[in-house]
C-alpha positions as CSV (number, residue, x, y, z in Angstrom):
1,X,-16.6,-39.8,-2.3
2,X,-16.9,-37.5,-5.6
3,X,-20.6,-36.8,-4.2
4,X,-19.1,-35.8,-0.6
5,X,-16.3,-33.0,-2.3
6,X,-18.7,-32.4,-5.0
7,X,-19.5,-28.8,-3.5
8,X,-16.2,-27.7,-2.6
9,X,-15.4,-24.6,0.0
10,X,-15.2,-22.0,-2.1
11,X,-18.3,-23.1,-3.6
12,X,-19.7,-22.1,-0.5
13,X,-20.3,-18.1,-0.2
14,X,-20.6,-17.7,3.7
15,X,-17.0,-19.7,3.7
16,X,-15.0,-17.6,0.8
17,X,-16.4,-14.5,2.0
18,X,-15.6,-15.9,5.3
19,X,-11.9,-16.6,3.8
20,X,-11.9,-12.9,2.6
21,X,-12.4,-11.6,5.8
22,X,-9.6,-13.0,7.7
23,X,-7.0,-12.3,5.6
24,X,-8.4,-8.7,5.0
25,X,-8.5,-7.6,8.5
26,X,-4.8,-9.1,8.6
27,X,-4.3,-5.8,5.9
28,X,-6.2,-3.3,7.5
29,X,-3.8,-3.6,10.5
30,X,-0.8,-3.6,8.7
31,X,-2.4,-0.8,6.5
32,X,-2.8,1.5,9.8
33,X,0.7,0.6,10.8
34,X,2.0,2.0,7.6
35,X,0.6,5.1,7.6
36,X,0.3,5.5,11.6
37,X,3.2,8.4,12.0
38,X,2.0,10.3,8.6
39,X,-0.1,12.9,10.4
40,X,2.1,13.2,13.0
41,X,4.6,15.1,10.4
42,X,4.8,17.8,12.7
43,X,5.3,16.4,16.1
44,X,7.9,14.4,15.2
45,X,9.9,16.7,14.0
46,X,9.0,19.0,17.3
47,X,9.6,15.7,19.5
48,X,12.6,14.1,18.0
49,X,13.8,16.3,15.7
50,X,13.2,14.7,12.3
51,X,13.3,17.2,9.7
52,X,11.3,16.4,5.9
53,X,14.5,15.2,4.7
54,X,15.3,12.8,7.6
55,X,10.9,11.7,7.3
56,X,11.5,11.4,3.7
57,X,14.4,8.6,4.5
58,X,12.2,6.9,7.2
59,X,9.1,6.4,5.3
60,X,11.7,5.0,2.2
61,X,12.7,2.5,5.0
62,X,9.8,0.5,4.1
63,X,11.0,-0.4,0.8
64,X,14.6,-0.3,1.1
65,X,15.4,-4.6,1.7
66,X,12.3,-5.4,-0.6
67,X,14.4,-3.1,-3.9
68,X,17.4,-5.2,-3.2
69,X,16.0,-8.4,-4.0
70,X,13.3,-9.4,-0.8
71,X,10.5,-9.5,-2.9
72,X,11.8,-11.4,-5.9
73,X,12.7,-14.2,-3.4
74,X,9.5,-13.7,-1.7
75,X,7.6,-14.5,-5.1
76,X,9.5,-17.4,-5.1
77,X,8.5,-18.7,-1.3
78,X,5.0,-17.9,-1.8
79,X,4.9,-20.2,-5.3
80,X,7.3,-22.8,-4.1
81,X,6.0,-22.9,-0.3
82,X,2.4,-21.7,-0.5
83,X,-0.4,-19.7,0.8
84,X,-0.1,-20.2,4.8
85,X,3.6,-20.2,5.1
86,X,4.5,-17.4,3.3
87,X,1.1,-15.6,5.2
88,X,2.4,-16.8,8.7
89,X,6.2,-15.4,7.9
90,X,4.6,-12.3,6.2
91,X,1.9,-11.7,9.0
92,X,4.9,-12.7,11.8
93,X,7.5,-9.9,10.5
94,X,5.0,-7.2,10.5
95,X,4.7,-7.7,13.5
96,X,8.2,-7.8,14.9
97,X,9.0,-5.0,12.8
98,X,6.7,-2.8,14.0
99,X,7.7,-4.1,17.6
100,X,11.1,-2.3,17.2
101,X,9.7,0.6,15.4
102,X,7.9,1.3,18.6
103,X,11.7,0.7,20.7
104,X,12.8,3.5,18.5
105,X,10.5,6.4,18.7
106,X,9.4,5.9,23.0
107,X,10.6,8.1,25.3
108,X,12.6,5.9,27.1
109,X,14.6,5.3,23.9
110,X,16.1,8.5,23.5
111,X,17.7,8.7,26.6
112,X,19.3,5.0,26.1
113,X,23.0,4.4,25.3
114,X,21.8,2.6,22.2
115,X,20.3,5.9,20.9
116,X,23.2,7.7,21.6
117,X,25.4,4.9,20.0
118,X,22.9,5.5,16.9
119,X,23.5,9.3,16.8
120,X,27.4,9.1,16.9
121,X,27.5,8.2,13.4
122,X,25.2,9.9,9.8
123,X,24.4,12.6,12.2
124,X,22.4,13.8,9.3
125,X,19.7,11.3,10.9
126,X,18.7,11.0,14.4
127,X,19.5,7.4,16.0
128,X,15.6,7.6,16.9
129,X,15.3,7.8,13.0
130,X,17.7,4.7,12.3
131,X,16.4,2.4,14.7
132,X,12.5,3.6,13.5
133,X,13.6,2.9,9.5
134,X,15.1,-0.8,10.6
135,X,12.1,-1.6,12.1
136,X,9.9,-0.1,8.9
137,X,11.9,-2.4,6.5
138,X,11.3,-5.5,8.1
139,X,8.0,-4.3,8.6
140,X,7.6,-3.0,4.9
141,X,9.1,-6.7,3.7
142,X,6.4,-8.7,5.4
143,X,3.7,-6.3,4.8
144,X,4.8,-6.2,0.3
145,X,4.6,-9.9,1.0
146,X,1.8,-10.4,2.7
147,X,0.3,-7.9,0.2
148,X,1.1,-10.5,-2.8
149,X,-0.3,-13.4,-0.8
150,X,-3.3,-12.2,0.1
151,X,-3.9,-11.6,-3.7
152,X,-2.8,-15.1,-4.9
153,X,-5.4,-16.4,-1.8
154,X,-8.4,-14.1,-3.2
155,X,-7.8,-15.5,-6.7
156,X,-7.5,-19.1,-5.1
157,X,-10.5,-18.6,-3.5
158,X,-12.6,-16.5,-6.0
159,X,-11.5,-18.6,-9.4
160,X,-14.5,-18.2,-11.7
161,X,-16.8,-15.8,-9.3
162,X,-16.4,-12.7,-8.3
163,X,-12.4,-12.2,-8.0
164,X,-12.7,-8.3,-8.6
165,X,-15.2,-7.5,-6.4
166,X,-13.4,-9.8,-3.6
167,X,-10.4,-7.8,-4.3
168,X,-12.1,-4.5,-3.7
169,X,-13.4,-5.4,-0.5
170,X,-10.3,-6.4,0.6
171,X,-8.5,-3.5,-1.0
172,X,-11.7,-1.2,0.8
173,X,-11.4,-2.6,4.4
174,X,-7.6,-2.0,4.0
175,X,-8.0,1.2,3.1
176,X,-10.1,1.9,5.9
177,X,-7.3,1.3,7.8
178,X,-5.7,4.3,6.4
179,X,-8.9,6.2,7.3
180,X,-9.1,5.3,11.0
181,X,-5.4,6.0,11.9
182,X,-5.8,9.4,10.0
183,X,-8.4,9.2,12.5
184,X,-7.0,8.6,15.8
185,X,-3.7,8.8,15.3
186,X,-3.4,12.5,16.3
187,X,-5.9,11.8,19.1
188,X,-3.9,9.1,20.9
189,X,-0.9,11.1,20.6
190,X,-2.3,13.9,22.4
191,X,-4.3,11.4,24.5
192,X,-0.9,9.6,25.5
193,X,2.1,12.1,25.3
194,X,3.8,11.9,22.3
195,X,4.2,9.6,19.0
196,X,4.9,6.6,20.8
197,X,1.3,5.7,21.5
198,X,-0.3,5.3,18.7
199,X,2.5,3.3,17.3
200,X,2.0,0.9,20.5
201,X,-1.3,0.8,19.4
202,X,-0.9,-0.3,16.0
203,X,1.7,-3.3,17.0
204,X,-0.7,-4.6,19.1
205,X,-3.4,-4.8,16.3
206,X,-0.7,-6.6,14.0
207,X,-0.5,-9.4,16.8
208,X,-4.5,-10.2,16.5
209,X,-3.3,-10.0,12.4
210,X,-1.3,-13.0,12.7
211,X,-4.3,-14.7,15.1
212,X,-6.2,-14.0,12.1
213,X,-4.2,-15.6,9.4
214,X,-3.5,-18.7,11.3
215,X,-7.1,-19.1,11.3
216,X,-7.7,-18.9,7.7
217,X,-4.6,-21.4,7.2
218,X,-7.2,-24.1,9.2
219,X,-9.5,-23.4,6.4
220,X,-7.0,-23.3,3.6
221,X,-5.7,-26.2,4.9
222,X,-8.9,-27.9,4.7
223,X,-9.8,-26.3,1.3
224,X,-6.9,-27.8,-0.4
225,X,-7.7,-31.7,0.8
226,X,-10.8,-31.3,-1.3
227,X,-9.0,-30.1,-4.3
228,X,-6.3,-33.0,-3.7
229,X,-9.2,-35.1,-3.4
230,X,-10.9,-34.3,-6.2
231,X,-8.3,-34.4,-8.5
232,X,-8.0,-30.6,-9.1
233,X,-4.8,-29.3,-10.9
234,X,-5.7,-25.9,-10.0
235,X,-5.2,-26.4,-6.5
236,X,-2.8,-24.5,-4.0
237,X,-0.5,-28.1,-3.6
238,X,-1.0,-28.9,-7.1
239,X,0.9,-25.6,-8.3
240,X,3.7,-25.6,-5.5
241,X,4.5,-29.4,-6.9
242,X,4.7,-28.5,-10.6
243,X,6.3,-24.9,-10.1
244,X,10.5,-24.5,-11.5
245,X,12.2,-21.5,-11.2
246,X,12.7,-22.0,-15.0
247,X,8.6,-21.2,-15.3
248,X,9.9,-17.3,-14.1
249,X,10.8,-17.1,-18.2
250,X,7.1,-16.9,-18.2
251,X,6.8,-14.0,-16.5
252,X,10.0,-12.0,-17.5
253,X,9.1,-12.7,-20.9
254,X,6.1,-11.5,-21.0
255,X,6.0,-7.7,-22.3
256,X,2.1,-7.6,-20.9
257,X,3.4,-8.0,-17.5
258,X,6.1,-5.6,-18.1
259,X,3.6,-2.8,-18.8
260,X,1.1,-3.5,-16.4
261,X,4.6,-3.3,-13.7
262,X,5.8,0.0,-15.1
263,X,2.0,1.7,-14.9
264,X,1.7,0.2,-11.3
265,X,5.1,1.9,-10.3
266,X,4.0,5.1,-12.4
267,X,0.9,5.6,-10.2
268,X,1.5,4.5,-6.9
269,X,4.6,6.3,-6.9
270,X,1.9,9.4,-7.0
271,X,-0.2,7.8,-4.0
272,X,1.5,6.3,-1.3
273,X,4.6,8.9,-1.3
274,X,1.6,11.5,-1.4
275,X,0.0,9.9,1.7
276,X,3.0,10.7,3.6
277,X,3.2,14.5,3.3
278,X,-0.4,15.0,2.7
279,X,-1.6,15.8,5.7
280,X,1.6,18.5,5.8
281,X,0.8,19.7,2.8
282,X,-2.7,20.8,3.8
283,X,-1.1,22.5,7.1
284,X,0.8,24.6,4.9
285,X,-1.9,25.3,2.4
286,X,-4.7,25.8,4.2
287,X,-3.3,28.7,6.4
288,X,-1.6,26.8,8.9
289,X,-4.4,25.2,10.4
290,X,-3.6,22.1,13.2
291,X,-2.2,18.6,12.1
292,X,-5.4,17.1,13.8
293,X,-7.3,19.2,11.4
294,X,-5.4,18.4,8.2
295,X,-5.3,15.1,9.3
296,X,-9.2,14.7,9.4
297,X,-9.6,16.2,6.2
298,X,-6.8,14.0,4.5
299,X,-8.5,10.6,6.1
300,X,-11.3,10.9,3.9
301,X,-8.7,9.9,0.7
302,X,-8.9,6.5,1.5
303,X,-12.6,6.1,2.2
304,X,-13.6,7.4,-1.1
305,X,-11.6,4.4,-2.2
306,X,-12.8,2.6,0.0
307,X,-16.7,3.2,-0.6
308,X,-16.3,3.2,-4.7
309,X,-14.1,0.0,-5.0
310,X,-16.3,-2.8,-4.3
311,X,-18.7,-1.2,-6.5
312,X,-16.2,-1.1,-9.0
313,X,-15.2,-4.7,-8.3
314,X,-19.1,-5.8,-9.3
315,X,-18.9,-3.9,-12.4
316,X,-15.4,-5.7,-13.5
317,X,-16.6,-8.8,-12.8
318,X,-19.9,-8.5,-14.7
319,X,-19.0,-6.3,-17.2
320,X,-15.3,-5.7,-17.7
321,X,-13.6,-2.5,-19.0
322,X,-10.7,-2.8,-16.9
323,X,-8.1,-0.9,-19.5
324,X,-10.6,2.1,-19.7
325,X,-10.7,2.1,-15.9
326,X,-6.9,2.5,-15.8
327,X,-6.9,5.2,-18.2
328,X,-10.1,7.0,-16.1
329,X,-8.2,6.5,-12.7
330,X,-4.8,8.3,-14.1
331,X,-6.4,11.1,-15.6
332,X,-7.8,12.2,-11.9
333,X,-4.7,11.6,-10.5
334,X,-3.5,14.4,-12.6
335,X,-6.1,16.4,-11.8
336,X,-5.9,16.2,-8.3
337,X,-2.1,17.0,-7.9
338,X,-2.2,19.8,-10.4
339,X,-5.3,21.7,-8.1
340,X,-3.0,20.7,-4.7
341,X,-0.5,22.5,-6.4
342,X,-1.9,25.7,-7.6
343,X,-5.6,25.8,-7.1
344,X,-5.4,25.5,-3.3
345,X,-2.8,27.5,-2.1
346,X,-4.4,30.5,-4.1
347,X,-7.8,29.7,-2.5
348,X,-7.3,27.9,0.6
349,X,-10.5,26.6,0.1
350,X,-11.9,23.4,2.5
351,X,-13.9,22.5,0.1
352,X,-11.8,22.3,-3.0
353,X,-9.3,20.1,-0.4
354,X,-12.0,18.1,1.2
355,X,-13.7,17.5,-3.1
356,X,-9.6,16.7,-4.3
357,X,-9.1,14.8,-1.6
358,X,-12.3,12.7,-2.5
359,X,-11.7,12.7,-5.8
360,X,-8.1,11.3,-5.6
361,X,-9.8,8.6,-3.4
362,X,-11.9,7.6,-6.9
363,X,-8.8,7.8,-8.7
364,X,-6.9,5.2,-5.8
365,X,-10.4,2.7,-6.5
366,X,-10.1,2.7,-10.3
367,X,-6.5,1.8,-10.8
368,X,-6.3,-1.0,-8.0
369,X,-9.5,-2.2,-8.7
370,X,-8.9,-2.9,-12.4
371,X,-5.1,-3.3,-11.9
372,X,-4.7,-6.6,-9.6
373,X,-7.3,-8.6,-11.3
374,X,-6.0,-8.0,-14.7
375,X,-2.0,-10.0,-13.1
376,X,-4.3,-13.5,-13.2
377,X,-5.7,-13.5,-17.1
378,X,-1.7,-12.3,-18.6
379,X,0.1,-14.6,-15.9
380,X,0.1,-18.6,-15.8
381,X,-1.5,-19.6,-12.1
382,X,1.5,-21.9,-11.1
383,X,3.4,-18.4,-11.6
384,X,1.3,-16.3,-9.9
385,X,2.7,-15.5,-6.8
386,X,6.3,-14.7,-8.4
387,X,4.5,-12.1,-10.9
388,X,2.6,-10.8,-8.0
389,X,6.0,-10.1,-5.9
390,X,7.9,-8.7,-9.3
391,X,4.9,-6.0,-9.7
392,X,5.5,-5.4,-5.8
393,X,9.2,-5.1,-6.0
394,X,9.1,-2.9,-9.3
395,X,6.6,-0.7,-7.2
396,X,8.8,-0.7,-4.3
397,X,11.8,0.7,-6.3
398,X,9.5,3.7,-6.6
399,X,7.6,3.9,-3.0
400,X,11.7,3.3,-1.9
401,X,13.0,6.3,-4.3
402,X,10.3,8.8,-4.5
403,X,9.8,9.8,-0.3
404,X,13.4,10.5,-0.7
405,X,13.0,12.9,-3.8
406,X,10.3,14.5,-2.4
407,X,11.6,15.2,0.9
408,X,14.7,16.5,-0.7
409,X,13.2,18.4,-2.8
410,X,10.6,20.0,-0.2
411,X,13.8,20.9,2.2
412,X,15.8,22.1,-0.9
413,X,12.7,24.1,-3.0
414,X,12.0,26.1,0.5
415,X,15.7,26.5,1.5
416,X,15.3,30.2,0.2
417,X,11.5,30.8,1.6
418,X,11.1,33.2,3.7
419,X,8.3,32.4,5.8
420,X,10.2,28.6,6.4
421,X,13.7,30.5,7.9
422,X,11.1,32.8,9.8
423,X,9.5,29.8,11.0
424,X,12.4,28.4,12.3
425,X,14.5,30.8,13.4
426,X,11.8,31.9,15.9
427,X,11.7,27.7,17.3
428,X,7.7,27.4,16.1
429,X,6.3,24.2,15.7
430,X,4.6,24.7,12.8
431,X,7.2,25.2,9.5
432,X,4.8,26.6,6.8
433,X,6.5,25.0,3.6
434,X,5.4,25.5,0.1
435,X,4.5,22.0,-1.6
436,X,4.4,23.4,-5.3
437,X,7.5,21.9,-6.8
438,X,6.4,18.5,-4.9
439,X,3.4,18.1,-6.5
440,X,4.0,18.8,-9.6
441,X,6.3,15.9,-9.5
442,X,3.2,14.1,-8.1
443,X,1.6,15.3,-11.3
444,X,4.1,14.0,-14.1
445,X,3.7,10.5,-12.1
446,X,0.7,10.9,-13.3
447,X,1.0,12.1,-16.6
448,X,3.9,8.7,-17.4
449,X,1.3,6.5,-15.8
450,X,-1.7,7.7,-18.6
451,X,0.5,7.2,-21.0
452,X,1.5,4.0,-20.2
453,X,-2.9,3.0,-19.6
454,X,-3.2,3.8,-22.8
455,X,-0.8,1.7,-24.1
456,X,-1.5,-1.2,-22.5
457,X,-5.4,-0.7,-23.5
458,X,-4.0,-0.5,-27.5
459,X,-2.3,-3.5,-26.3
460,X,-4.9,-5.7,-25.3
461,X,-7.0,-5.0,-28.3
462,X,-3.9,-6.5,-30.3
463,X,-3.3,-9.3,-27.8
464,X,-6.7,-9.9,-26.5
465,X,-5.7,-10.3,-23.5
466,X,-9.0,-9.8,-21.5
467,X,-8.7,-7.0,-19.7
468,X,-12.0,-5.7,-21.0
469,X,-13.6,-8.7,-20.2
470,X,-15.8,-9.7,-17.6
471,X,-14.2,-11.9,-14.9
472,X,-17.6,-13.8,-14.1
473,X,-17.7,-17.4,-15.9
474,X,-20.8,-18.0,-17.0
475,X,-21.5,-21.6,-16.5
């Protein structure tokens, strides 16, 4: 019998990579999803009225239930119930989610008594906008889940070969997502009338998500009868059975996890805010050119990430340097902020947007690439999924907070502008709003989050914690 389960799934490249797959394409959908209305800034506030502010509030939907405590429990479902459930729930809420965040911004919507039950009360937000942000927050709690599942699968999967580099591709084909609804998403809303469609068309995507994950869960299933078989203790059923909510001491204790949270929250509070108001924010400072335009200059952000952090993967598994990495990726960060904010508006150059925009997308592959591998050689494996979801729900305090500063702020630092009341007063589409105090909040993200790399690099030469290392095991 030894003989039989000697070779083991995993050991088996076409099946991991296989694995790896599945659960990535589950991702890219739900990576589309999230971004689907961002270069649609414009038009929805032509079509339904929703002003930066009341966007700002929407896109912090996403995070709002996972701040007050979804995440932290989630950590605990994914450790104590495992890999598939918590991927079927996770996969599963997406979905509905984004089911009634498609309710809220149709047509038909508007003109229902619900909608006008919605706008009766906050009138400072549309009821299109309310029913829209419940939808994004049970969407945005399944999606952070699924996020820390499909990590704790990939290191499952990948123990001892080439975890980075899996990580990247996944991290790549999600990111791709974010490319191909930059993509299309202005051309199926021109295509089919208003918002509504390409929202329909991303909920539709999440459905095959969940096909996909119940698919891998066959071969996770069937993965984990070897390891049970052969006696493994680092098996999915071995963890579940020997994890205690005391073992969480493990992770709040630990001040290496603590730093690695604070620098994740630090940068991506720089990103994914960004990504909503980026495409905006080329409108207005690149002479007011269309949103399908800005739009198809912005989507090229994520493919630079996309291309760069497989690559990167490799290079982390065979040669380390993760720390360094960090400190690279934050350093470009603060470079490409700094030129939105001042270089660009002087010059309204396409090429210094479409170069920044690439080189922000080399910034997004060096962080993740060298941050999510790093969680498994500082964090016990039977704890993995709970540290996972703290770093997630840290972040999401952040990505929950920040769309709502910078919205805010973008309504309040133009309140005064001329060219905005102009804009307005006159009923065009197109509000031409200056971005500069907004991204030089973008920028000091930045600056916090090299700080805190450079700590955590002095810290691992103390600690020795690996991050340096090479993630390969050399037999």
């Amino acid at each position: 019998m030894a003989e039989k389960i000697a070779k083991l799934m995993n050991d088996n490249p076409k099946m991991r990579w296989l694995a790896l797959i599945l659960i990535a394409l589950m991702m890219f959908f739900g990576y589309m999803f999230v971004d689907v209305m961002s270069p649609l800034q414009e038009m929805v506030e032509a079509q339904r009225g929703w002003t930066p502010d009341v966007f700002g509030k929407y896109a912090s939907a996403e995070y709002l239930l996972n701040v007050c405590g979804f995440l932290i429990l989630a950590g605990i479902i994914l450790d104590k119930m495992g890999i598939r459930f918590t991927g079927t729930l996770s996969a599963s809420m997406m979905f509905v989610g984004a089911a009634i965040k498609y309710v809220a911004i149709s047509d038909w919507f508007q003109d229902s008594s619900i909608c006008a039950w919605l706008d009766s009360w906050w009138v400072e937000m549309p009821g299109s906008a309310k029913m829209a942000a419940f939808g994004f927050m049970i969407f945005g709690c399944g999606c952070e889940m699924a996020g820390t599942t499909v990590s704790k699968a990939i290191a499952k999967w990948f123990k001892g070969k080439e975890m980075a580099m899996a990580m990247g591709i996944e991290m790549a084909i999600a990111r791709v997502g974010v490319f191909a609804i930059f993509s299309i998403s202005p051309i199926l809303a021109s295509k089919l009338g208003g918002v509504s469609g390409p929202v329909g068309f991303c909920t539709v995507l999440l459905l095959i998500g969940v096909i996909n994950f119940l698919v891998f869960s066959v071969m996770d299933k069937k993965f984990d009868s070897q390891l049970a078989a052969q006696g493994k203790a680092n098996g999915e059923d071995a963890s579940e059975e020997e994890f205690k909510l005391k073992d969480l001491k493990k992770v709040f204790g630990s001040l290496s996890f603590w730093v690695v949270a604070i620098l994740c929250v630090l940068y991506y509070s720089a990103i994914f805010p960004f990504q909503r108001f980026g495409a905006n924010m080329l409108q207005c400072n690149l002479d007011g050119i269309s949103a399908e335009s800005a739009a198809n200059i912005f989507r090229w952000f994520p493919i630079g990430a996309a291309v760069i952090t497989p690559f990167l993967g490799r290079y982390l598994d065979t040669k380390g340097k993760g720390a360094t990495m960090l400190i690279m990726g934050a350093l470009l960060l603060i470079i490409c902020h700094l030129v939105f904010a001042f270089v660009l508006p002087a010059t309204h150059s396409h090429l210094i947007a479409y170069a920044t925009i690439v080189i922000l997308g080399v910034s997004f592959s060096l962080v993740p690439a060298a941050l999510w591998p790093s969680v498994p050689k500082i964090i016990d494996e039977k704890v993995l999924g709970s540290a996972y979801n703290l770093i997630f729900w840290v972040q999401n305090i952040g990505l929950c907070l920040v769309p709502m500063l910078i919205g805010s702020v973008l309504a309040s630092s133009n309140a005064d502008n001329p060219a905005v009341i102009a804009a307005k007063q006159s009923g065009a589409d197109f509000i031409p709003y200056d971005y500069t105090v907004p991204l030089i909040i973008f920028a000091c993200f930045g600056v916090a989050a090299l700080v805190i790399a450079i700590y955590l690099k002095v810290l691992n030469g103390k600690r020795n914690l690996g991050l340096e290392s090479p993630n390969i095991v050399k037999e």
